[in-house]
C-alpha positions as CSV (number, residue, x, y, z in Angstrom):
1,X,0.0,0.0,0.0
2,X,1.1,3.5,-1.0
3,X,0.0,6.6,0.7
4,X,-0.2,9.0,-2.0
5,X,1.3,12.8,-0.2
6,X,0.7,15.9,-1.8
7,X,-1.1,19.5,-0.5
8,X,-4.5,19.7,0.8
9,X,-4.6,23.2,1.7
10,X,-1.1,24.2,1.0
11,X,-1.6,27.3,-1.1
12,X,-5.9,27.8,-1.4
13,X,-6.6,30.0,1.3
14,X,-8.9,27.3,2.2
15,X,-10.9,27.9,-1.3
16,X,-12.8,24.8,-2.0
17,X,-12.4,24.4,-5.4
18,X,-8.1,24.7,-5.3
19,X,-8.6,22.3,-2.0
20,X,-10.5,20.2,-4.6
21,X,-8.4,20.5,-7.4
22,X,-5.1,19.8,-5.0
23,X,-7.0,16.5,-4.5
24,X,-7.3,15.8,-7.8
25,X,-3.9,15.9,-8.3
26,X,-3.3,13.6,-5.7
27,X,-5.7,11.0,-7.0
28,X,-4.4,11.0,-10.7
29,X,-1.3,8.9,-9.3
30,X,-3.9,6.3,-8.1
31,X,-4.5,4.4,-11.0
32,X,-0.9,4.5,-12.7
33,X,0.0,2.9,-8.8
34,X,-3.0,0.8,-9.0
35,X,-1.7,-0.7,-12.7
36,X,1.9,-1.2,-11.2
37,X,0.6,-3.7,-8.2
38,X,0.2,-1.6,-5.2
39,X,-2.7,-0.1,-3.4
40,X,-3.0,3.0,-3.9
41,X,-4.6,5.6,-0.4
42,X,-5.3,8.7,0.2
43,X,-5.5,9.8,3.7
44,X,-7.9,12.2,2.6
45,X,-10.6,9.2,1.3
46,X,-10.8,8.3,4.9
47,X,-10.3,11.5,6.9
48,X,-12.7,13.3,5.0
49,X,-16.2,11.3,5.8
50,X,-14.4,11.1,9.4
51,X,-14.3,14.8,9.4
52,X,-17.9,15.1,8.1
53,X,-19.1,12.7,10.4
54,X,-17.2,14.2,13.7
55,X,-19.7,17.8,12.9
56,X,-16.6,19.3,11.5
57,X,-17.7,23.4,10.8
58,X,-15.1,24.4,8.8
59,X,-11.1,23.4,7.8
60,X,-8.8,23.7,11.0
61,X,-11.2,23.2,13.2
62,X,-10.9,21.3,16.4
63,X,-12.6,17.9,15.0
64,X,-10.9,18.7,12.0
65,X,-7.1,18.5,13.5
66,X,-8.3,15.4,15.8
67,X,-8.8,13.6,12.3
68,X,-6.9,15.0,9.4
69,X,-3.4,14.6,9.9
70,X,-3.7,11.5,12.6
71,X,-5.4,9.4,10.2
72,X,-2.6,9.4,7.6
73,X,-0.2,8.6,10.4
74,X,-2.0,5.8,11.4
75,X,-2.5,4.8,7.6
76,X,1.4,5.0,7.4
77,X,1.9,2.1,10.3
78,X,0.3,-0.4,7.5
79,X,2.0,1.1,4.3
80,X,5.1,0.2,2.8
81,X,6.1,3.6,0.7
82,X,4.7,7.0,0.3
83,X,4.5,8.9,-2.8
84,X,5.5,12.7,-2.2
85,X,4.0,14.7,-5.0
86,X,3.3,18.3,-5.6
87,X,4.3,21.8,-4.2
88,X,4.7,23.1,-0.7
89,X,3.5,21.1,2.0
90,X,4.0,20.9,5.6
91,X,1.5,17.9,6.3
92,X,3.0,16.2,3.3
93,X,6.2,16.9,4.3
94,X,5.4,15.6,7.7
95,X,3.8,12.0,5.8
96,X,7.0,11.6,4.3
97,X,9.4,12.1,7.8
98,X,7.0,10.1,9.7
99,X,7.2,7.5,7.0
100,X,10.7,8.0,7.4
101,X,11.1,7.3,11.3
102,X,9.0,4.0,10.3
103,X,11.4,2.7,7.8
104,X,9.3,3.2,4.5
105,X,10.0,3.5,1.0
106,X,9.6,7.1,-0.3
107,X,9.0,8.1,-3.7
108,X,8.9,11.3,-5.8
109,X,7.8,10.0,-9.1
110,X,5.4,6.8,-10.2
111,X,8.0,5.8,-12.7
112,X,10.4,5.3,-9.4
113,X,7.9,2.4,-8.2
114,X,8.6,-0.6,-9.2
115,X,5.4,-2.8,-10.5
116,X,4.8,-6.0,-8.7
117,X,2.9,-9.3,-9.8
């Protein structure tokens, strides 16, 4: 599995439709990841309903932060590489040391990955 790292809100202002498009940039790695063998995950996927579902108001809230960020950590205990892609990006930046710390393959580019199976 392959936790796909990239900016959420790195550069919007919190405007929905850069937050979505930021997303979409994310998730266009899926499927070339998907095709080489691997899993492909977005913390995102599963933070997101998790956010909804906590009564989440608006980005940085408190429910917000006790889901966002955590989730992809824990998400990172059962993968075996991240992806790092796009700009600026603390919380990326942060997938990809935590990653680090627990031994995992990181990538920059899909062409690095190896395909499997």
């Amino acid at each position: 599995m392959i936790l796909i790292a990239g900016p959420y809100r790195s550069g919007t202002n919190d405007d929905p439709a850069l937050i979505k498009k930021n997303v979409e940039e994310m998730e266009f790695y899926a499927l070339p990841i998907f095709r080489a063998g691997h899993i492909p995950i977005l913390g995102e996927w599963l933070a997101l309903p998790l956010v909804a579902l906590g009564g989440s108001r608006k980005l940085g809230d408190e429910v917000f932060n006790e889901v966002f960020h955590p989730i992809a950590v824990r998400l990172l205990e059962k993968c075996d590489a991240v992806l790092r892609v796009g700009g600026a990006s603390a919380g990326a930046d942060e997938m990809v040391r935590v990653g680090q710390t627990f031994g995992l393959k990181i990538y920059t580019t899909v062409a690095e990955i190896p395909k499997i199976g």
